[in-house]
C-alpha positions in Angstrom: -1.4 -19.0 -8.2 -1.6 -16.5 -5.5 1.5 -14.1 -4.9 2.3 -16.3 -1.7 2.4 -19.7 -3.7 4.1 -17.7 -6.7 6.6 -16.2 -3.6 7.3 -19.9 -2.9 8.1 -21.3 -6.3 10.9 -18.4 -7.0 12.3 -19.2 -3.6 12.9 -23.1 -4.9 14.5 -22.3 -8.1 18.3 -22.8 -8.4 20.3 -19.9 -7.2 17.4 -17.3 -6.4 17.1 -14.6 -4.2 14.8 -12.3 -2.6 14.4 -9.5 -1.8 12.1 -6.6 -0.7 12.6 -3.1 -2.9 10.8 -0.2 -4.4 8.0 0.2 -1.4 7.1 -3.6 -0.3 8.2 -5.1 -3.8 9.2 -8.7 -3.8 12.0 -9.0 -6.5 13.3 -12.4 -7.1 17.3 -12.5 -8.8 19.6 -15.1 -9.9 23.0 -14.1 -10.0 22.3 -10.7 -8.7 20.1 -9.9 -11.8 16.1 -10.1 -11.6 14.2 -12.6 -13.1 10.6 -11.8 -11.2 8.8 -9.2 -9.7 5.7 -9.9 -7.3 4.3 -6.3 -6.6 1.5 -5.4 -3.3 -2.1 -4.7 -4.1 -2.0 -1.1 -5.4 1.5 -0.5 -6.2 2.5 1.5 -9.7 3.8 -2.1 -11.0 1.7 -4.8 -11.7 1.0 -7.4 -9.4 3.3 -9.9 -11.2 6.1 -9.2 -13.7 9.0 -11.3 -15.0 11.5 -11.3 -17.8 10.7 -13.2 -20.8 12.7 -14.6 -23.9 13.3 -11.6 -26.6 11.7 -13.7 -29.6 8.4 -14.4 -27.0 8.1 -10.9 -25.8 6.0 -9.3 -28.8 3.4 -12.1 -28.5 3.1 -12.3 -24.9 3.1 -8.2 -24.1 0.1 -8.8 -26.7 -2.0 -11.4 -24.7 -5.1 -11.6 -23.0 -3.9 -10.5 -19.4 -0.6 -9.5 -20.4 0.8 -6.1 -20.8 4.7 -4.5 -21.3 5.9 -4.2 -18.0 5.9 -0.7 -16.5 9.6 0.5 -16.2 11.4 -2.9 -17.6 9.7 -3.2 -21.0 12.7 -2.3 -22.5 14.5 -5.0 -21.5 11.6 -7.2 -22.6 9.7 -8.0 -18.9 6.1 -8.9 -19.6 3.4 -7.2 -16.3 0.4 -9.4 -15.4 -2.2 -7.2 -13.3 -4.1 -10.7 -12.6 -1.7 -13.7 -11.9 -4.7 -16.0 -11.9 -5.4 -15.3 -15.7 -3.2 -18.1 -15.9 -3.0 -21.6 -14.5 -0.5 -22.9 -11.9 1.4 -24.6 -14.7 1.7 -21.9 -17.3 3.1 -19.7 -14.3 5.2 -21.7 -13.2 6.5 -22.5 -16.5 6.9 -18.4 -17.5 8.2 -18.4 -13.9 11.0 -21.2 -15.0 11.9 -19.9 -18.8 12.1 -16.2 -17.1 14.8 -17.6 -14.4 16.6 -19.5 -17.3 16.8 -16.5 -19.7 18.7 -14.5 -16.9 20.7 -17.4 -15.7 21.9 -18.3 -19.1 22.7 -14.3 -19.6 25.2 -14.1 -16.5 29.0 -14.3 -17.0 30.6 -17.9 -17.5 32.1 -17.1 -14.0 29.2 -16.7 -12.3 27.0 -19.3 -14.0 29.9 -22.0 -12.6 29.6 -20.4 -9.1 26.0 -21.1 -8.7 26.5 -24.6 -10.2 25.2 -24.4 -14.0 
């Protein structure tokens, strides 16, 4: 997927956000917390980055076209430098489970507020 089509996924999950940070940095939240990253040609980031589940991180930071994402590895975010290493269904599907990990992370409260 290019970073447009990725740009437009995000936009359609439940709850999401966007915003531009961090020098022309496209960072997608739920809840207020991020969930995706989508990062110009050239930037210190990688062009895509996203939040994986803690038991899937080791593995994936480990993958062909994967790496630990600059700045967030610690909180187990995964940095792709090529989005197109994987096809529109596996990116969409990392792009879904990385949206669920943080919405199923937020306060009760908050969860009920954006209606999960």
């Amino acid at each position: 997927m290019t970073p447009k089509q990725i740009d437009a996924f995000c936009s359609k999950l439940p709850g999401a956000t966007r915003t531009v940070q961090w020098e022309g940095v496209t960072v997608f939240k739920v809840g207020g917390k991020m969930f995706c990253l989508i990062a110009p040609p050239e930037h210190s980031v990688a062009r895509l980055s996203f939040k994986c589940a803690p038991e899937h991180y080791d593995a994936l930071s480990r993958s062909e076209g994967f790496r630990p994402a600059p700045y967030l590895a610690r909180a187990k975010w995964v940095a792709l430098d090529d989005p197109k290493v994987l096809s529109p269904m596996e990116t969409k599907a990392y792009l879904k489970r990385a949206h669920a990990v943080i919405a199923g992370a937020l306060p009760r409260k908050k969860r009920v507020e954006l209606g999960f």
